[in-house]
N, C-alpha and C positions, 0 to 999 in steps of 0.2 A: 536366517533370522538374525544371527549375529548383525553382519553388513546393514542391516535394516535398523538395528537397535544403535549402531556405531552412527552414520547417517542422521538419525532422527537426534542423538547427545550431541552434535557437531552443529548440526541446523539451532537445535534451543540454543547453546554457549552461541556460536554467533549473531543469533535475535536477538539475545539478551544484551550483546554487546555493544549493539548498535541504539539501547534505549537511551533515556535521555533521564535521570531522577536522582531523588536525594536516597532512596532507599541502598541501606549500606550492605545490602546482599548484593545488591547490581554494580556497586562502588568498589566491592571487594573482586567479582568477576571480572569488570573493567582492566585493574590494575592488574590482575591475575596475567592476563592473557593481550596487557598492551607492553609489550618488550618482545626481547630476545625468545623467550621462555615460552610468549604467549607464540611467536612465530614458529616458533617450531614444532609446537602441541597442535597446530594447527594445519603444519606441512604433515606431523606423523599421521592423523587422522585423516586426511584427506589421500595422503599415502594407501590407508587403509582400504580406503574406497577406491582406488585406482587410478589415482592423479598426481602426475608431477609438475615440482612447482621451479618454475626459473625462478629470478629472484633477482633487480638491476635499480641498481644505484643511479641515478644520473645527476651529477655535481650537486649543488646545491639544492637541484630542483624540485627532486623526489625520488621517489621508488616505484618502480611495476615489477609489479605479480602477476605470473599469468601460471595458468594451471594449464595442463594437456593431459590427456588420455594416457596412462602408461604403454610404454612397450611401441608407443607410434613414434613414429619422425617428427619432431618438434618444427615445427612448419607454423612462421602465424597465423595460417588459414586454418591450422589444425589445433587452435587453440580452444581451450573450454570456457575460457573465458578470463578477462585481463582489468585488472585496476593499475590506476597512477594515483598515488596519494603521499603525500610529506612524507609518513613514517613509513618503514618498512612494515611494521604490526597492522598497519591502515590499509597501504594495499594489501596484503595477506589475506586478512579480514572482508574485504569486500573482493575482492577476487573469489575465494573460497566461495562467499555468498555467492555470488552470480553464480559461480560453478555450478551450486545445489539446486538453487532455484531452475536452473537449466535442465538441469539431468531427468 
């Protein structure tokens, strides 16, 4: 039951993340969980659920996240699923997502 309640608080904070409004609840989640702080709250939860996260710079261009399966060979075929986005918090965030929505 835990894993299910962890899961479902990880799915809303990333829904919520991805809205788009002036309401200063979703303005303060935003900010909450777009940095360092929000990536990592992000990696440990999903940690939680059984997913590790690479996590790859590339110059200028951006960042991929890609989540895998704990405990397997990190193989791109054996990915759970992978974003490219400017900010390291952006792919994190939508990596994670597809992960969920996958699982």
């Amino acid at each position: 039951m835990l894993g299910a309640s962890r899961r479902a608080s990880l799915v809303a904070a990333l829904g919520f993340v991805c809205c788009s409004g002036v309401d200063p609840t979703l303005q303060i989640l935003q900010t909450w969980l777009s940095g360092w702080r929000g990536v990592g709250l992000v990696a440990a939860g999903m940690a939680r659920l059984g997913y590790d996260l690479s996590l790859t710079r590339y110059a200028e261009l951006g960042w991929r996240a890609t989540f895998y399966v704990s405990g397997r060979e990190h193989s791109p075929t054996g990915a759970a699923a992978s974003a490219f986005e400017a900010t390291p918090f952006g792919a994190v965030q939508v990596a994670a997502w597809e992960t969920l929505a996958r699982a």
